[in-house]
C-alpha positions as CSV (number, residue, x, y, z in Angstrom):
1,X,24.0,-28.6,-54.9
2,X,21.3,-25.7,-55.5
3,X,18.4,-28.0,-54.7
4,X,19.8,-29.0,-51.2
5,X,20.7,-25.0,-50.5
6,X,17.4,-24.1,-51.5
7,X,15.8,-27.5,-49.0
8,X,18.3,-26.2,-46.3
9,X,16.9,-22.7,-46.8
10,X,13.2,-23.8,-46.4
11,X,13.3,-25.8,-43.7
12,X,14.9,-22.7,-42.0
13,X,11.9,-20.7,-43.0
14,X,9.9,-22.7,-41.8
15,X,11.4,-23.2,-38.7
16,X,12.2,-20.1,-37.3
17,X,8.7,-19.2,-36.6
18,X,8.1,-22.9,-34.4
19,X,10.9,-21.2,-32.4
20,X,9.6,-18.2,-31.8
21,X,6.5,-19.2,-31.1
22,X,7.6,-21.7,-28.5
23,X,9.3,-19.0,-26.7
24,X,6.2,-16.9,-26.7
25,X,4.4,-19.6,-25.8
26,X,7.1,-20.1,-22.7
27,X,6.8,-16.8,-21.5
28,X,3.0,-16.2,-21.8
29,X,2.8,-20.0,-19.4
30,X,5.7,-18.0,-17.0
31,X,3.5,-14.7,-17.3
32,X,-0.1,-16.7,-16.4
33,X,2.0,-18.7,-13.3
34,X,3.6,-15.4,-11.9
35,X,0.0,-13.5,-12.4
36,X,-1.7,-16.4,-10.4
37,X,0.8,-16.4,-7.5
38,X,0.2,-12.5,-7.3
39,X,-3.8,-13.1,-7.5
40,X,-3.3,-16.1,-4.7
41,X,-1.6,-14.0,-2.8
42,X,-3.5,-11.5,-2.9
43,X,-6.7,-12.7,-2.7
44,X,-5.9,-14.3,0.8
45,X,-4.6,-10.9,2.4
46,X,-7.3,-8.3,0.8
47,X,-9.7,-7.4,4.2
48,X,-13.1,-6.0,3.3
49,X,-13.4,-2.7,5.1
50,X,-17.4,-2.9,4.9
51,X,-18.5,1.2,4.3
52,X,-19.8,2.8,6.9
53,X,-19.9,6.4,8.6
54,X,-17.3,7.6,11.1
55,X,-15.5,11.0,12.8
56,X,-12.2,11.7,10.4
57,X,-9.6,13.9,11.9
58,X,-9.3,15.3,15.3
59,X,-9.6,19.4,17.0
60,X,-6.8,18.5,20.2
61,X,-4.2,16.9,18.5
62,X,-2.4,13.4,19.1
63,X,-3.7,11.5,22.8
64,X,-0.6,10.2,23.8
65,X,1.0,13.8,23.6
66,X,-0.5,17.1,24.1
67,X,0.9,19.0,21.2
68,X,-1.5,21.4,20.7
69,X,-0.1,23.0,17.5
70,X,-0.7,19.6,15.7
71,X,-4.4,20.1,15.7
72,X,-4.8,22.9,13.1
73,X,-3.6,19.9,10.7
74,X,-5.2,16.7,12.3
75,X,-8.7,18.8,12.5
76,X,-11.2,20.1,12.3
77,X,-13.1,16.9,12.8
78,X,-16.0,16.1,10.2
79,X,-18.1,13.5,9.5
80,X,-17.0,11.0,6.3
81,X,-19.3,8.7,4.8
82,X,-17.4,5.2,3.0
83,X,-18.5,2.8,0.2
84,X,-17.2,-0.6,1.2
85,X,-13.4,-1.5,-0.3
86,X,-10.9,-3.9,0.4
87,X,-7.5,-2.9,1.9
88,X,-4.7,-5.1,2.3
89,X,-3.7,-6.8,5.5
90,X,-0.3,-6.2,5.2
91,X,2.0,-3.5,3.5
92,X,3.7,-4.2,0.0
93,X,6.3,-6.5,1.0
94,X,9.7,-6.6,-0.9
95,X,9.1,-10.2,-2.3
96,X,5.5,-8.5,-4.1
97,X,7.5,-5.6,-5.2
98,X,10.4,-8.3,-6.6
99,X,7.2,-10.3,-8.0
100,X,5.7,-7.4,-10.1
101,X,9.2,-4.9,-11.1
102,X,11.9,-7.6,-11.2
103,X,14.3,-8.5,-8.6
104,X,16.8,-5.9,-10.3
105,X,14.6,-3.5,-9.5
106,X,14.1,-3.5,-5.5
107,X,14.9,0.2,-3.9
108,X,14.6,-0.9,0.3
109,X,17.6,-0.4,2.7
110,X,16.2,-2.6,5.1
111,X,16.5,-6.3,3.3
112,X,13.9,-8.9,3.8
113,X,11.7,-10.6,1.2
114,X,8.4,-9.8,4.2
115,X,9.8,-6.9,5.2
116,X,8.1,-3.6,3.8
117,X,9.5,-2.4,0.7
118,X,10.6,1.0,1.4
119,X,12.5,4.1,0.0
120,X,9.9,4.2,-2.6
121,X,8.2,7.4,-3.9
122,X,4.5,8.2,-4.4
123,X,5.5,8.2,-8.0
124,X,6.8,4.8,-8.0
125,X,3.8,3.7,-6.3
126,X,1.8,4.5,-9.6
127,X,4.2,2.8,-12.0
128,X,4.0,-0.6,-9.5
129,X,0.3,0.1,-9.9
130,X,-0.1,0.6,-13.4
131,X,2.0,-2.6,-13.7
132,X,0.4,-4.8,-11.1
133,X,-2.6,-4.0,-12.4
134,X,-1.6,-4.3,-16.3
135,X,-0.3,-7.9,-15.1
136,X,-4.1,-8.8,-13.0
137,X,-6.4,-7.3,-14.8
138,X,-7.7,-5.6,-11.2
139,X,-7.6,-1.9,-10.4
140,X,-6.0,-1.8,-7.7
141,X,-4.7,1.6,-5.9
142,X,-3.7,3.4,-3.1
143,X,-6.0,3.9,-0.2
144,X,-7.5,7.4,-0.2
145,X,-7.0,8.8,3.3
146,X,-10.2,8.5,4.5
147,X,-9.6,4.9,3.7
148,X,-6.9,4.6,5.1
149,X,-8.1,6.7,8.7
150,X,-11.3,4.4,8.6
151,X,-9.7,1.0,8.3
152,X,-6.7,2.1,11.0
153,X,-8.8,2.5,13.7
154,X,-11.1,-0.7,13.0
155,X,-13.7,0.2,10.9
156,X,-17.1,-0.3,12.0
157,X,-16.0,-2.8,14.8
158,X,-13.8,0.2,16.0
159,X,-13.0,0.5,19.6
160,X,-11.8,4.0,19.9
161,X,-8.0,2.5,20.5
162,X,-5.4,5.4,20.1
163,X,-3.4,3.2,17.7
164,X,-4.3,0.2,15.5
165,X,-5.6,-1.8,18.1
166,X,-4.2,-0.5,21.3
167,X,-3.5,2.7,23.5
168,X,-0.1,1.7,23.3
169,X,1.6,1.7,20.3
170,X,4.6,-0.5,21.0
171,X,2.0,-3.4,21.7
172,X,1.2,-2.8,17.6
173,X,3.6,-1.0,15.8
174,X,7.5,-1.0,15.0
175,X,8.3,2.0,16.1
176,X,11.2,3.6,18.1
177,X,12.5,2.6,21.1
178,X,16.0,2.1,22.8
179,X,17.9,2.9,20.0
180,X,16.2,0.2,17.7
181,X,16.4,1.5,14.1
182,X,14.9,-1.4,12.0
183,X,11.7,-2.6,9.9
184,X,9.9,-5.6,10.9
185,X,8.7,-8.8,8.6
186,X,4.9,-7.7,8.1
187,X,2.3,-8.8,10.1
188,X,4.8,-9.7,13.5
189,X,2.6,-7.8,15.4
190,X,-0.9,-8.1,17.1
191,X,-3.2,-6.7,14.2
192,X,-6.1,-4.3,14.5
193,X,-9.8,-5.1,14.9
194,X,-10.5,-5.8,11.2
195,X,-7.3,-7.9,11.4
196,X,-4.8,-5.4,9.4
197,X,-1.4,-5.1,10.4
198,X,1.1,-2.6,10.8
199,X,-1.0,0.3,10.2
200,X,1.1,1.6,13.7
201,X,4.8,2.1,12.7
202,X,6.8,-0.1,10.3
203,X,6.9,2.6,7.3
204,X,4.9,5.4,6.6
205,X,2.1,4.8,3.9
206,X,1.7,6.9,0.8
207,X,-2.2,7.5,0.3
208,X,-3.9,8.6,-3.2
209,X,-4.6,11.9,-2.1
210,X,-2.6,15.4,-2.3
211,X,-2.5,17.3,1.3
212,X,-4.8,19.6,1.9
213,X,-6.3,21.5,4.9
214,X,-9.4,19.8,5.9
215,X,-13.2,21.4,6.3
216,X,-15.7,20.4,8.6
217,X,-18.6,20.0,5.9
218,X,-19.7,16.4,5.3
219,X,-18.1,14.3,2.8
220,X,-19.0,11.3,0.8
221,X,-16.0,9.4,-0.3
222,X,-13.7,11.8,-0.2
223,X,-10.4,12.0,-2.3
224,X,-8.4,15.6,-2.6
225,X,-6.4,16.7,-5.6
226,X,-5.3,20.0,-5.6
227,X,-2.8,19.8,-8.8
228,X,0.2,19.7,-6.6
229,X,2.9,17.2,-6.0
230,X,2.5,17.1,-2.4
231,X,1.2,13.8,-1.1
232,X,-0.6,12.6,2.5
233,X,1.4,10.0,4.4
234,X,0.1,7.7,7.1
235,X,0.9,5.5,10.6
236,X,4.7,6.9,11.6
237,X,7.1,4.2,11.0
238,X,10.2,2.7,12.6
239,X,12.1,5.9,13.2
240,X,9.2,7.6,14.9
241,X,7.8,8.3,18.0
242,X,4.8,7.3,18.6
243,X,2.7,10.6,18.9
244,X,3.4,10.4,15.5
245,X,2.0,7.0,14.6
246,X,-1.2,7.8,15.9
247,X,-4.4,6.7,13.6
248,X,-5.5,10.1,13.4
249,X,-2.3,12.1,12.9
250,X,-0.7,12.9,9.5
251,X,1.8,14.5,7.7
252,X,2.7,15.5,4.0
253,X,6.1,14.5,1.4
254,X,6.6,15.1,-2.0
255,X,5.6,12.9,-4.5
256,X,8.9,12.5,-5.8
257,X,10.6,12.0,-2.5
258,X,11.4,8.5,-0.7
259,X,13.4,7.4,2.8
260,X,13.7,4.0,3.9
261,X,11.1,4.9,6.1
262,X,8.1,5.3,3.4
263,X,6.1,2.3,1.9
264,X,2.7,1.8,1.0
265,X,-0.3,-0.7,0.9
266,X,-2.8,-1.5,-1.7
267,X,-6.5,-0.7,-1.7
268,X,-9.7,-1.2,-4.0
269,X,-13.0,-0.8,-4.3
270,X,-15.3,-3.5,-3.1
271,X,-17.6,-3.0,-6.9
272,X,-14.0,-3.9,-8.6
273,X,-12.9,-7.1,-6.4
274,X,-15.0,-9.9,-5.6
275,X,-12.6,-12.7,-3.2
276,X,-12.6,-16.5,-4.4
């Protein structure tokens, strides 16, 4: 009776590590399938923004609006050198933000697996980062503003278009009108001339840097930090105007703070992403 006990015993030892190395070996194959969905994905909406030299900012304030008093923040207008980066052609959708935090873990209002994520913070923007990224082995990030300014209003194959290609920002953007308060499936819209939608309207768009006044010196890829928790946010979204979804007009939020009308798009630099 001892001698079966102590077979019965060994084959246990002896089994309990097969099964736990079949589960690992289960949810490393799940982790490499999710991580190349993410990657195919990605890799077919990441738009090279090729660098170039352009006018950031503006000294009279929105075009479709004379509000004077909006200049002191949108100016004054200096000259801002890019490297070349990629920027994604769409905002982070809900089904991406499912994808990388887990489906128990989706914070939009406004429920659509292509529909921007939203009510997320600049704070939460890092952690879906820092996990996308832990999950890819990329480094990905948020645009920097001049980034994001440069690749709204087309890049080097800019036309000078108000909006993201177009003087009128209903032909581009979600944005208010008739009593319509809703987000829109990314990428409904006509796109801009580097073919990136939504950069008019939908949700506003965290960017990487803190808000600060500008200067008219030159800059060469320019991020601010200034210690603070105050953030830049870009393009107006569906609860706005659309003097305020202009390319050139911004505004400010707390890191920590999120509405169902702030999302965000991804960005890196061209040197860290090479398309398939």
């Amino acid at each position: 009776m001892k001698k079966m006990l102590l077979a019965a015993a060994t084959m246990m030892i002896v089994l309990l590590p097969s099964c736990g190395n079949s589960k690992n070996s289960k949810q490393e194959a799940e982790n490499e399938k999710k991580k190349a969905e993410i990657l195919s994905y990605l890799d077919s909406t990441m738009v090279l923004v090729e660098g170039g030299t352009f006018t950031m900012g503006s000294n009279t304030g929105p075009r479709s609006m004379s509000i004077p008093e909006w200049a002191e923040e949108m100016g004054p207008e200096h000259e801002v050198t890019l490297d070349s980066y990629y920027i994604c052609m769409f905002e982070v959708t809900q089904e991406l933000w499912s994808q990388v935090m887990g489906n128990f873990d989706l914070p939009s209002a406004n429920l659509g697996v292509r529909r921007p994520v939203e009510k997320v913070t600049w704070e939460d923007c890092q952690k879906f980062i820092t996990k996308l990224n832990r999950l890819t082995g990329m480094k990905f990030r948020l645009p920097t503003e001049a980034e994001w300014e440069f690749a709204a209003c087309g890049g080097n194959k800019s036309q000078g278009f108000i909006f993201a290609g177009s003087d009128d920002g209903y032909d581009v953007g979600c944005i208010y009108r008739d009593n319509e308060y809703a987000t829109d499936d990314v990428g409904s819209l006509p796109p801009n001339e580097l073919g990136i939608y939504d950069m008019t309207g939908n949700v506003w768009e965290w960017c990487e840097d803190n808000y600060g006044k500008y200067t008219a010196e030159p800059q060469k890829n320019p991020v601010y930090k200034d210690g603070t928790k105050v953030h830049v946010i870009r393009g107006g979204s569906w609860v706005n105007a659309q003097r305020s979804c202009e390319n050139k007009v911004r505004s400010k939020l707390l890191g920590s703070s999120g509405t169902e009308a702030i999302g965000f798009r991804l960005a890196i630099s061209a040197k860290d992403y090479k398309k398939k």
